[in-house]
C-alpha positions as CSV (number, residue, x, y, z in Angstrom):
1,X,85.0,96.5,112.1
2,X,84.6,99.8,109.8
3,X,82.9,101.3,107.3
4,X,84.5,103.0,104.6
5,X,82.0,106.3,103.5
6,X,84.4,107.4,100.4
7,X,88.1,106.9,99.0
8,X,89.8,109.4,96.9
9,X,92.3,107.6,94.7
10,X,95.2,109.6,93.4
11,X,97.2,107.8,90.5
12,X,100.2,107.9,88.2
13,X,100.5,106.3,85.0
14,X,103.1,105.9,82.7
15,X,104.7,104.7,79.4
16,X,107.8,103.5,80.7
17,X,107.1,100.9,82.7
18,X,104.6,99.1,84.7
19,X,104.6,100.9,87.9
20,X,101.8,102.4,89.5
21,X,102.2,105.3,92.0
22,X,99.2,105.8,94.3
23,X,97.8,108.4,97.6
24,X,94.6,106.8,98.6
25,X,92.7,109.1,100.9
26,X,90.2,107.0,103.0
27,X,87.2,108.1,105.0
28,X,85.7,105.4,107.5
29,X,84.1,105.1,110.7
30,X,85.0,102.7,113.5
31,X,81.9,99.9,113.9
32,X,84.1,98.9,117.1
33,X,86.3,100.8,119.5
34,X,90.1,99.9,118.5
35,X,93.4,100.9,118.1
36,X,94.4,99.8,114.7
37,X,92.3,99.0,110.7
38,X,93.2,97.1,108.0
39,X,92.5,97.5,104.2
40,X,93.0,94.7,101.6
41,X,96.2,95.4,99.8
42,X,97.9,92.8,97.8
43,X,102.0,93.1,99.1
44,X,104.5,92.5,96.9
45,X,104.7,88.7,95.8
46,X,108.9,87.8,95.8
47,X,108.8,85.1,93.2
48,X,107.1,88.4,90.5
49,X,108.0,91.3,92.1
50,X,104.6,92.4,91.8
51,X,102.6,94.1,94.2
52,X,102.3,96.7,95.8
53,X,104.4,98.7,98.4
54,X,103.0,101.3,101.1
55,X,105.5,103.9,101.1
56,X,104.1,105.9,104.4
57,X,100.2,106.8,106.0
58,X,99.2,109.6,107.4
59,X,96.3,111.0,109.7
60,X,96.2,114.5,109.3
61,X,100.1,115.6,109.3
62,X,100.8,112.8,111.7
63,X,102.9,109.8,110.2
64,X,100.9,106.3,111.6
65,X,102.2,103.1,112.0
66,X,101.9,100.4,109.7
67,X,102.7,96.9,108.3
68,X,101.8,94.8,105.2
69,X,100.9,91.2,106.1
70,X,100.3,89.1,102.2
71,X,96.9,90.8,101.3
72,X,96.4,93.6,104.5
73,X,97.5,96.4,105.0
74,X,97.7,96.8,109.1
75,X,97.6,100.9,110.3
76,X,97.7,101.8,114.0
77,X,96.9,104.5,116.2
78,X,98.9,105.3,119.6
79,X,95.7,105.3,121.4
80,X,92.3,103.8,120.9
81,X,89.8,105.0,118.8
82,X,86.1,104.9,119.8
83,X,83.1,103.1,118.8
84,X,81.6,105.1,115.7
85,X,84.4,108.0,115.1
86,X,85.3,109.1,111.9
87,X,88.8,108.4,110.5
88,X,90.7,109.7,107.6
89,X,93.8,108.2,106.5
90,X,96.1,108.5,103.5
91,X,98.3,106.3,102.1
92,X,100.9,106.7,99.8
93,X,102.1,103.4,97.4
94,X,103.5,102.2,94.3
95,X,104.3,98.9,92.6
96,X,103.2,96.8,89.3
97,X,99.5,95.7,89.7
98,X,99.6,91.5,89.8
99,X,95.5,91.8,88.5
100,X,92.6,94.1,88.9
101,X,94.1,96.9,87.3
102,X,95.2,95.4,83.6
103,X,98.2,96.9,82.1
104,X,98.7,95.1,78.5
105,X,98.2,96.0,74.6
106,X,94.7,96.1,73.0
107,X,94.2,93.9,70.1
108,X,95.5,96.8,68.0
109,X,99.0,97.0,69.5
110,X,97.9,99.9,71.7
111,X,99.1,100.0,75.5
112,X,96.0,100.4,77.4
113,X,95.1,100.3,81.4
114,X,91.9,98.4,82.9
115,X,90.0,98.4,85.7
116,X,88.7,94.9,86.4
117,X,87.7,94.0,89.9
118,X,85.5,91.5,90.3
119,X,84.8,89.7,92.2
120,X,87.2,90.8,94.7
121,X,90.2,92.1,92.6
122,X,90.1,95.6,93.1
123,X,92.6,95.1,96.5
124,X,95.6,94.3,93.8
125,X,95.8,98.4,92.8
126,X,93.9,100.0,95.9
127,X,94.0,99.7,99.0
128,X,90.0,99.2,99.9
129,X,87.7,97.0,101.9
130,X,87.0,94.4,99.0
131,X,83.8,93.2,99.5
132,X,80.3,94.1,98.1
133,X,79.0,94.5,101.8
134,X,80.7,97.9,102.2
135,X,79.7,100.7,99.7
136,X,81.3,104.0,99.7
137,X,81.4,107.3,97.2
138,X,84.4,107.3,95.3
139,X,86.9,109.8,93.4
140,X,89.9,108.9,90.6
141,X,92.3,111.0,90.1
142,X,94.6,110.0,87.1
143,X,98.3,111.6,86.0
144,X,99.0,109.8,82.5
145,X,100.8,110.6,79.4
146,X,98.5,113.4,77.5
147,X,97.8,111.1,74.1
148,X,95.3,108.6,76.2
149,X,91.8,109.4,77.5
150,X,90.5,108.5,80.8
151,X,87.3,107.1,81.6
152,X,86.1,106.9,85.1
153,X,83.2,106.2,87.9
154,X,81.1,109.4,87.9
155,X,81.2,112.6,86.1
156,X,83.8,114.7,84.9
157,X,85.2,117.1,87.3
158,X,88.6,118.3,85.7
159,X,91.1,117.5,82.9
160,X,93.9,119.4,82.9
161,X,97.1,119.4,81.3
162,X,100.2,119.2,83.3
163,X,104.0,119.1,82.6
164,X,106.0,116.2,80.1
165,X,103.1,115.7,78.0
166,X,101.1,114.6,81.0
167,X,97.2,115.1,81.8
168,X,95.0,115.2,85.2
169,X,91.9,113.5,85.2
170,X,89.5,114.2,87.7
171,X,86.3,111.9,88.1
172,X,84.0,111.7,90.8
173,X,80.9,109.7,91.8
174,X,79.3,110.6,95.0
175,X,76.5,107.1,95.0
176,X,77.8,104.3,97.1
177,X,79.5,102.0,95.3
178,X,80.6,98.3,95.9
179,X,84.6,97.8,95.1
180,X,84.0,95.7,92.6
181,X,82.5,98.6,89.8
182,X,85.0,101.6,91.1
183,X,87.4,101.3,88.1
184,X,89.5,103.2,85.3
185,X,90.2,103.2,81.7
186,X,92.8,104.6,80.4
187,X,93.6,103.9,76.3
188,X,93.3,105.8,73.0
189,X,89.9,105.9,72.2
190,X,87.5,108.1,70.2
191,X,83.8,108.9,72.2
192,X,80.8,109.7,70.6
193,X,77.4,111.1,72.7
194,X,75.0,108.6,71.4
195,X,71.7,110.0,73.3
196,X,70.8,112.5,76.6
197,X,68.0,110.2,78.3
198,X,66.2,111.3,80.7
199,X,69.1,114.0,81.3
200,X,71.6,111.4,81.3
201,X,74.1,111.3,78.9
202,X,74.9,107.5,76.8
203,X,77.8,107.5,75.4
204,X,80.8,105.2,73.4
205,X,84.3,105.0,74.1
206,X,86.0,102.9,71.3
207,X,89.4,102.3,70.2
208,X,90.2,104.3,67.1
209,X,90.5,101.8,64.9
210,X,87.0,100.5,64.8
211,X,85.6,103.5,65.4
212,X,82.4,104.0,62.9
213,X,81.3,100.4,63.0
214,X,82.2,100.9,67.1
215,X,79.8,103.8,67.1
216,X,77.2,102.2,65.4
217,X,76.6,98.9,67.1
218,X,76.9,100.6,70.7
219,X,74.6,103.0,69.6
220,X,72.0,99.9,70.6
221,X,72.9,101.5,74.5
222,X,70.2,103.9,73.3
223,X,67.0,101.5,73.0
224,X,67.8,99.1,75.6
225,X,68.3,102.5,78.2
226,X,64.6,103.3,78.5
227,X,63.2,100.1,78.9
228,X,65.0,99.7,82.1
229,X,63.7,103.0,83.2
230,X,60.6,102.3,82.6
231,X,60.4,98.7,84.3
232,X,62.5,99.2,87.0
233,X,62.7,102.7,88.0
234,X,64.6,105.7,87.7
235,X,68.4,105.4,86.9
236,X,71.0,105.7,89.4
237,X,74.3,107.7,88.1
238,X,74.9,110.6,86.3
239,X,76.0,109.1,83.0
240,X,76.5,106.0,81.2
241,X,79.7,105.2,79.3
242,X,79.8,102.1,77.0
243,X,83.4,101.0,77.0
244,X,85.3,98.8,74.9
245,X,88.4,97.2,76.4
246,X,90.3,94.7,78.1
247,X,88.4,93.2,80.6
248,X,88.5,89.0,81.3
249,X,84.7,89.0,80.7
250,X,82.2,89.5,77.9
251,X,81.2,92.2,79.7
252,X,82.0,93.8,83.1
253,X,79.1,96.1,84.8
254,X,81.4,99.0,86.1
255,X,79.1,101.9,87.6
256,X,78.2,104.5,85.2
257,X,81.1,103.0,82.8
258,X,80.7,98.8,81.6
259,X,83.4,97.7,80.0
260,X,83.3,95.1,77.1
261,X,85.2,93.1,75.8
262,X,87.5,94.0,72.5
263,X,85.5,92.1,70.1
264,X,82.2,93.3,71.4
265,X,82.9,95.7,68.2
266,X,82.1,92.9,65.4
267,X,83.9,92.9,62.3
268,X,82.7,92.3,59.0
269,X,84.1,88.6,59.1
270,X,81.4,87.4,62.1
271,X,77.7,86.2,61.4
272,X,76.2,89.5,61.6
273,X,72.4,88.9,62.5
274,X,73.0,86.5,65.0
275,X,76.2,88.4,66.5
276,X,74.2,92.1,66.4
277,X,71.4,90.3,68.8
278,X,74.2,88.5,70.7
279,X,75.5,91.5,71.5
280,X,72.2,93.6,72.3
281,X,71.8,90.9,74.6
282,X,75.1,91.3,76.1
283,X,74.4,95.3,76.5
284,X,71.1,94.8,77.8
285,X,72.8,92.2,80.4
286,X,75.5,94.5,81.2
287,X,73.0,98.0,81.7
288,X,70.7,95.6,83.6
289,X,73.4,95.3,86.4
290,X,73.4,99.5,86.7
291,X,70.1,98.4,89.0
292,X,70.9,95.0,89.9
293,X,74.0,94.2,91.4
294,X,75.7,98.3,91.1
295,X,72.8,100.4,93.1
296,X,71.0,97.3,95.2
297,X,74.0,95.1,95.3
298,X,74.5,91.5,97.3
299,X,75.4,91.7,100.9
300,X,77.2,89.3,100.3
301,X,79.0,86.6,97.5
302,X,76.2,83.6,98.4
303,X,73.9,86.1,97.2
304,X,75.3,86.9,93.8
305,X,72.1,85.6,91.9
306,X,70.3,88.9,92.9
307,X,73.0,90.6,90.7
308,X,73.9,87.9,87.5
309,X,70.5,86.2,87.9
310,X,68.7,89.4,87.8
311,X,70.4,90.9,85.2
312,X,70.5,87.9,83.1
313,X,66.5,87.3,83.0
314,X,66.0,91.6,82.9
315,X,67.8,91.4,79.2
316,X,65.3,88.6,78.7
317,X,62.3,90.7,79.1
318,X,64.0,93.3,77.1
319,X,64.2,91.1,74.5
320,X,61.2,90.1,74.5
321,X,59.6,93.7,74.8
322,X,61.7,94.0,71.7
323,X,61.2,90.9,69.5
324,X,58.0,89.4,71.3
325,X,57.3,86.7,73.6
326,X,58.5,83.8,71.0
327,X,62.3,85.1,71.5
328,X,61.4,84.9,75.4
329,X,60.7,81.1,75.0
330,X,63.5,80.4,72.6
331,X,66.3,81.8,75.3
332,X,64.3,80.2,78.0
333,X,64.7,76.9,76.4
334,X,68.4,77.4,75.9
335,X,68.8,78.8,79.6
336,X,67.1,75.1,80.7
337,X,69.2,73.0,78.8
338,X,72.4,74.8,80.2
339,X,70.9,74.3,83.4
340,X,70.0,70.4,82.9
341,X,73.5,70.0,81.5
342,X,75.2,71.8,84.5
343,X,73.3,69.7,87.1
344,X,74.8,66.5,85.8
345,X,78.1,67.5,87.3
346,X,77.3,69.8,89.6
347,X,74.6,69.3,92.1
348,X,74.9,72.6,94.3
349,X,72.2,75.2,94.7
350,X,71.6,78.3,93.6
351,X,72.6,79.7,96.7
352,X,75.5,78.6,97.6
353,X,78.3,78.7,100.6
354,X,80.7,76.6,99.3
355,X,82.7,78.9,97.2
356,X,84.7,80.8,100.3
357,X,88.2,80.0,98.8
358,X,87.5,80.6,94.5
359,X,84.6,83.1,94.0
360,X,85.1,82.9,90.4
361,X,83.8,79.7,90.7
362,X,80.3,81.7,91.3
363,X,80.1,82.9,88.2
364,X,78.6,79.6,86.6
365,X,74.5,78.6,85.5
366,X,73.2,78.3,88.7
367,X,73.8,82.2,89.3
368,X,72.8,82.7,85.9
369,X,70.1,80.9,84.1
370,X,68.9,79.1,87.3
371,X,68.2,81.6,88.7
372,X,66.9,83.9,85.8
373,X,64.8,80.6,85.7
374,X,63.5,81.2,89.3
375,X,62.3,84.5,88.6
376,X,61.0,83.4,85.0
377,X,58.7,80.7,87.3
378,X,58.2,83.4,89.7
379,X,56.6,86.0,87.6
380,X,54.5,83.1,86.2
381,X,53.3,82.3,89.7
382,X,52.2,85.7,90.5
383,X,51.8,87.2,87.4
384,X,53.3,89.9,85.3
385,X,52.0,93.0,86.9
386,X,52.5,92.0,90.8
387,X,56.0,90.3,89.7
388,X,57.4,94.3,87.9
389,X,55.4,95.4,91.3
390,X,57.7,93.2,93.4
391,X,61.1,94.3,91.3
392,X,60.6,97.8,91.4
393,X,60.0,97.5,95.2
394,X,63.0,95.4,95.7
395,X,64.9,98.0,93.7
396,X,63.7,101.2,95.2
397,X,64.3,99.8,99.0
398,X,67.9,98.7,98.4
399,X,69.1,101.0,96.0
400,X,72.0,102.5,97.0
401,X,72.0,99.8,99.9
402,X,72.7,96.0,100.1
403,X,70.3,93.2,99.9
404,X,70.0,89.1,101.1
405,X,68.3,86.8,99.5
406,X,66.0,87.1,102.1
407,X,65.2,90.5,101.7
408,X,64.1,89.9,98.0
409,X,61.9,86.7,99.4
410,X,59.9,89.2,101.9
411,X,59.4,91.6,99.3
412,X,57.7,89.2,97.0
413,X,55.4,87.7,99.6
414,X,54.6,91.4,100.7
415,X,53.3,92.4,96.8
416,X,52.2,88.9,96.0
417,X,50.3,88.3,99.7
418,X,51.0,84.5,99.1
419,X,53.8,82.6,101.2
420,X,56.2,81.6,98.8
421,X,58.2,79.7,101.1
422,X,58.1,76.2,99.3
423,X,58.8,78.1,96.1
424,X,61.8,79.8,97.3
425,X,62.8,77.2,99.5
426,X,63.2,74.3,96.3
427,X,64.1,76.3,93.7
428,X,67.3,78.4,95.6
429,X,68.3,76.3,98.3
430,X,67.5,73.2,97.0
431,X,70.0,71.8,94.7
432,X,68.0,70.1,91.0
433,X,64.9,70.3,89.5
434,X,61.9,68.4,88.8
435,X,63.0,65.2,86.3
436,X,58.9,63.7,84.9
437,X,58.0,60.9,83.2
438,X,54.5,60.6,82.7
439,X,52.1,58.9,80.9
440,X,48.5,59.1,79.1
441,X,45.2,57.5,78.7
442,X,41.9,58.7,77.5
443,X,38.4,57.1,78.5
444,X,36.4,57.5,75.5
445,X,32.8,56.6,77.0
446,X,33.4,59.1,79.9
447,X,35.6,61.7,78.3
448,X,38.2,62.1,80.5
449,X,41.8,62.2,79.8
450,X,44.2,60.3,82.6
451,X,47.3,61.9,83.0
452,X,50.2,60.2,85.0
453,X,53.4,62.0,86.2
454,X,56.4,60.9,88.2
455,X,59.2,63.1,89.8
456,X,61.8,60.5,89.5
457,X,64.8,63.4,90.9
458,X,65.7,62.9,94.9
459,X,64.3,65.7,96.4
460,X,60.3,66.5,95.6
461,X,59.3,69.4,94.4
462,X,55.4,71.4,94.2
463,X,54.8,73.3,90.6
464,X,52.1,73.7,88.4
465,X,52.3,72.5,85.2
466,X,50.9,73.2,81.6
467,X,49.7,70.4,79.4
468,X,49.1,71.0,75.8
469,X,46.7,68.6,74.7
470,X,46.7,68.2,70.7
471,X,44.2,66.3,68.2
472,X,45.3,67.6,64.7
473,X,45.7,71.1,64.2
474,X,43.7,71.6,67.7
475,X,45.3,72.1,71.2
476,X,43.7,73.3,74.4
477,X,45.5,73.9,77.5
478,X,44.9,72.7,81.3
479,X,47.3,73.2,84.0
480,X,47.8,70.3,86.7
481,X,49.3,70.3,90.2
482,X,52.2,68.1,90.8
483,X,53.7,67.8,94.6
484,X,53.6,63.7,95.3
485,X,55.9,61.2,93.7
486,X,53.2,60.1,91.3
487,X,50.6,62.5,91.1
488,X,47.5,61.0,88.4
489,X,45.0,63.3,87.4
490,X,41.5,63.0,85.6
491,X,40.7,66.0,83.0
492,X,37.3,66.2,81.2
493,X,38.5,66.3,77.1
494,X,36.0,66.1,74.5
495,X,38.2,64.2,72.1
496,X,40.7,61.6,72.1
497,X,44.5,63.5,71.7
498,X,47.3,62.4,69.2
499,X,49.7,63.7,71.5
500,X,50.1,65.8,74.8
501,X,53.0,67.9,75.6
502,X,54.3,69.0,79.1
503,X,54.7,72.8,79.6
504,X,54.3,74.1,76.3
505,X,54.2,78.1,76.9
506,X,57.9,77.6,78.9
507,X,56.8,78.0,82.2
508,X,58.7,75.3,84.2
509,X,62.4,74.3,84.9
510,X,62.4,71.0,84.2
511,X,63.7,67.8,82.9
512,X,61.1,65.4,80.8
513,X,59.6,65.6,77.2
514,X,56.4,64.6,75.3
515,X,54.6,61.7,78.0
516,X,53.5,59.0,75.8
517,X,50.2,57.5,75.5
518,X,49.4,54.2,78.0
């Protein structure tokens, strides 16, 4: 019934205890004519005594009306307010954050205080509409003892320092943001500017006491940052802020600040080749989402593979920009495996509905490597150059906006000018994949090769698909059709094969191996 255009969010941090103090200034306009909003605002829970408490709103100098009802905060006017006027309320709070904003040591010892809202946390610290539909600018303004630092959404507008040892923190970001990025971090930490790209300024934020080998492995921010540019399209904030911190996840795509997790800084004690790429990965994930999921966010939480799909197959193409098209098919191959393994409990799609009551549950390998699968399958369908045609469209249309699943469809059949439909269709909404069995044989006096394939799975499915036909050291390449139950297929070969391989350049999401011979 609104839509909320920016919050300003006033806090007070301290050393002493856990309570949070809070004047949330909130600019919205009524979709509806009414007499009375509410905000999600988690109340104080009696069994923990945490929560939080609204204290007293205002609209202009005029004291409102209010009452807290579990996770709402209900305001009301004395009279009705009409369809499409412009509101401004503040509310003043305080309480112990239950979740969403993290108030705990770091691995160091080191109190520390973190942002982390997804997927709809952010409602246990501010009062907000909590859901990626409604995007709004936003502003932090932090009061905390004078020995932490504060990292926020935005740029730097003022820090101050103010009476006991205090300090005022002032950051502002003025792109519409989903609730889930709009965060704070406040800790010890030491920053270093890494690179100004493209007149944006990459930096580090690490805890003191990993600082130099802290520096040096997030200094990786500074390759993976122009490859995005350059394939999607031009970036959307002001700065970018590599964090290290508390958050629940591996790594948690904050606007214009990602937070990652405390041991994102290796130590000398891990594997280090395999970790330092595990980690570039991770970054390149993370800065992926700046685009995907931050600027052209979901509409809504069914849609939550155009954030965690799209980030998770953009690091793929980074990485395989960076360590070639053999590193591409290696993580592909691992992404497929999760996904066969996943299926065997869980036969949902990749859209899904059924998540309304435990959105974490989202956050599994449908809405990862499924669906980095479905665009892996996609940009094979209608090759590379349409498919970076198609993401940069997708981008630059909905950035700064929200997106369905829908939207991204007609934007792909617009660049491609095929119907994609059936594609769509079976590999989203359709819970599985294809599961072949085939077989060979090869006609020596007429030189063909018989190929037999089965979709033994429920639900059919039409792909193409490679077959790498091998006699010694030899292999040629022919692609086949498959849509029918049993599809059988006649290829001219000039020699008999040893063996014949289904999809051997990665192309497919599949379940099935090497077909044997008849």
């Amino acid at each position: 019934s609104i839509d909320v255009t920016h919050y300003r969010f006033a806090l007070s941090l301290n050393d002493s205890n856990n309570i949070i103090y809070g004047q949330a200034t909130i600019n919205f306009t009524f979709r509806q004519t009414s007499n009375s909003v509410y905000f999600d605002l988690a109340g104080i829970n009696d069994s923990t005594g945490k929560g939080m408490k609204v204290v007293r709103v205002l609209d202009g100098r005029k004291d409102l009306q209010f009452s807290q009802d579990g996770n709402r905060l209900n305001i009301f006017f004395s009279e009705n307010v009409a369809a499409n006027s412009q509101k401004e309320v503040e509310v003043f709070y305080k309480g112990i954050p239950a979740d969403g904003l993290i108030i705990d040591t770091n691995k160091y010892g080191n109190r520390t205080f973190f942002g982390d809202n997804w997927p709809n946390r952010a409602h246990n610290w501010i009062p907000c509409n909590d859901h990626p539909a409604d995007k709004a600018s936003v502003e932090f303004i932090v009061t905390a003892p004078d020995h932490y630092k504060v990292i926020a959404n935005g740029i730097l507008v003022e820090e101050s320092s103010r009476q006991q040892h205090t300090k005022l923190t002032h950051w502002s970001e003025e792109k519409l943001l989903p609730t889930k990025v709009m965060v704070i971090g406040v800790a010890a930490f030491d920053v270093q500017l890494v690179d100004d790209i493209d007149c944006i300024p990459i930096t580090s934020w690490v805890f003191p006491e990993n600082r130099d080998s802290g520096f040096a492995q997030y200094a990786v921010a500074k390759t993976i940052f122009p490859f995005f540019l350059n394939y999607i399209g031009p970036y959307a904030y002001k700065k970018l802020a590599n964090v290290q911190s508390k958050t629940r996840f591996g790594g948690m795509e904050n606007a214009s600040n990602i937070f990652y997790y405390e041991n994102s800084v290796l130590t000398k004690n891990m594997e280090p080749a395999k970790n330092r790429k595990s980690n570039e990965a991770l970054f390149a994930h993370e800065m992926a989402h700046q685009w995907f999921g931050n600027d052209a966010s979901e509409i809504d939480w069914q849609d939550v593979w155009l954030s965690e799909s799209f980030a998770t197959y953009m690091n793929h193409l980074y990485m395989e920009s960076r360590y070639g098209p053999e590193e591409l098919k290696k993580e592909m191959q691992i992404d497929r495996e999760a996904v066969i393994d996943f299926y065997k409990t869980t036969k949902t799609p990749v859209v899904d509905n059924s998540h309304a009551n435990d959105l974490m549950e989202l956050l599994n390998v449908n809405t990862y490597q499924k669906g980095s699968w479905v665009l892996h399958m996609l940009r094979h369908q209608v090759g590379d150059s349409v498919f970076q045609k198609g993401i940069r469209l997708y981008y630059n249309t909905y950035k700064g906006k929200n997106a369905s699943t829908k939207n991204f469809i007609d934007i792909m059949e617009n660049v491609s000018h095929q119907d994609l439909n059936t594609f769509f269709n079976q590999w989203l909404f359709t819970a599985g994949h294809p599961i072949l069995k085939g077989n060979w044989q090869y006609d020596e006096h007429k030189k063909l090769l018989i190929v037999s394939i089965s979709q033994e799975q429920h639900s059919l499915f039409q792909f193409p698909l490679d077959l790498g036909i091998r006699q010694g050291e030899e292999t040629i390449f022919k692609t086949i059709h498959v849509s029918e139950r049993n599809t059988v297929v006649k290829l001219p070969v000039s020699f008999s094969p040893d063996s014949i391989v289904l999809d051997p350049k990665t192309n497919l999401l599949f379940d099935g191996n090497i077909i044997e011979a008849k």
